[in-house]
N, C-alpha and C positions, 0 to 999 in steps of 0.2 A: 534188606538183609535176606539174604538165603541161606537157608544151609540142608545137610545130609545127614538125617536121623539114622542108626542102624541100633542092629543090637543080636548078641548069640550067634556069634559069630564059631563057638564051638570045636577052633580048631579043624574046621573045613578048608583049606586051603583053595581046592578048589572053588568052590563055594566065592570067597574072596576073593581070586584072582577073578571070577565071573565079574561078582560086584563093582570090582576097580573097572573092568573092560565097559559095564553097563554106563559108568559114572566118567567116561571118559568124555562123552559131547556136552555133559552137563555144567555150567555156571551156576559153581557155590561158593561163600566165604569161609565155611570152617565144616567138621564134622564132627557129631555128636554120637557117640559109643555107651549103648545103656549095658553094658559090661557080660561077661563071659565071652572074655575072649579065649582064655586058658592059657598057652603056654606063650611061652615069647615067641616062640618062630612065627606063631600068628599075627603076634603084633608087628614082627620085623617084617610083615606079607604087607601090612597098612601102611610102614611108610612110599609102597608108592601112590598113595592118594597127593602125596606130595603138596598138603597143606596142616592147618592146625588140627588136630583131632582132638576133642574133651573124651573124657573117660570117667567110666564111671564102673570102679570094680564090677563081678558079680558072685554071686555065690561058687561057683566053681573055677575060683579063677585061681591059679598057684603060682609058686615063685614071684609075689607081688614086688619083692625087692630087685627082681629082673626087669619085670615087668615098667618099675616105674621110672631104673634106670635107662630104660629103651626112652620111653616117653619124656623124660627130661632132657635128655640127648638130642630128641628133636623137638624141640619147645612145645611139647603136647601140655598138657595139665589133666594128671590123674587121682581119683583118689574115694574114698566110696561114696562122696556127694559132692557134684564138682556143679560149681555156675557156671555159665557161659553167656555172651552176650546175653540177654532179657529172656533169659531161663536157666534151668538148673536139672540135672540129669543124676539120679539115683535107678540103682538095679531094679530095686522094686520087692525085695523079699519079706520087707516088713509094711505089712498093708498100714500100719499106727506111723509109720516115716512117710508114705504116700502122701495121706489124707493130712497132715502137718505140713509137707508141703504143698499140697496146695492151695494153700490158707497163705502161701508167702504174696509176695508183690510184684513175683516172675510170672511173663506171659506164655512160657512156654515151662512144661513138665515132661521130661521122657525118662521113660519107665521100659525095663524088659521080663525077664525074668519067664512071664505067660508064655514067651514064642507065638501068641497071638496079635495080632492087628488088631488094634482100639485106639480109635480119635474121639474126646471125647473135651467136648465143651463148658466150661465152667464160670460164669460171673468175668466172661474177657481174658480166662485163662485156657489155653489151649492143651491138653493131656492126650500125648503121645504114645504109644507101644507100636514101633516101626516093625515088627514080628520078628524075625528071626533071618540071618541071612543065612544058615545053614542048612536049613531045609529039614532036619532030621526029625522035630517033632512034629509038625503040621506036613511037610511034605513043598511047601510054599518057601520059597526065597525071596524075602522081601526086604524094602527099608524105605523111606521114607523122605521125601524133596518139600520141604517148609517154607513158603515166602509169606509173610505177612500174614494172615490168617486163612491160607490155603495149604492145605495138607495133602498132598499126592502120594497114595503108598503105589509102587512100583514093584513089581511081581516078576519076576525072571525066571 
């Protein structure tokens, strides 16, 4: 299993449309969104990654009844704690929901919310913050390519 970790995506469009172009030689099976996307037109920017996307609200995200109607329209799965294959993806706003999850039985954890990069190993569980793909608070566009217990964050 492979997949694309991102997150904070902030309504950068450009930003995104980068991302998609960076992710275009890459083989993945799904994509993982640790939330702040913000508006819909952002997310209507991610259906051309043109596969499954998980979502995982974030603090700033609105119009979540738009939002989740985008996402069911294309068989996404959104919502503010979403599993996915042998993980599970939360924003990350409540450090007391983190640290509960990752006590669960999923090997993979991703988390945004920081806009920082942190891979961080735990008792065979692996805890993700793929940074930010929108650049605005670190300055760094980043996300994150997972196969098996290898974590590649990728910097654009």
């Amino acid at each position: 299993m492979r997949f694309v970790a991102i997150s904070d995506t902030h309504d950068n469009l450009n930003a995104i449309e980068d991302m998609i172009s960076a992710l275009k030689g890459e083989r993945f099976d799904f994509v993982v969104h640790a939330g702040d996307i913000i508006a819909p037109f952002s997310m209507k920017a991610l259906e051309k990654i043109g596969g499954k996307i998980y979502i995982a609200f974030g603090n700033n995200d609105g119009e979540k009844k738009i939002l989740t109607r985008i996402a069911e329209k294309n068989g996404w799965e959104i919502g503010d704690i979403i599993e996915f294959p042998n993980g599970v993806v939360y924003h990350g706003t409540d450090i007391r929901i983190v640290e509960i999850l990752k006590k669960t039985s999923h090997k993979y954890l991703i988390v945004g919310h920081t806009h920082e990069v942190k891979v961080e190993r735990l008792d065979g569980k692996i805890v993700i913050n793929p940074g930010e793909v929108c650049g605005y608070q670190t300055g760094k566009r980043t996300f994150a390519i997972v196969e098996d217990d290898s974590v590649d964050v990728i910097e654009w």
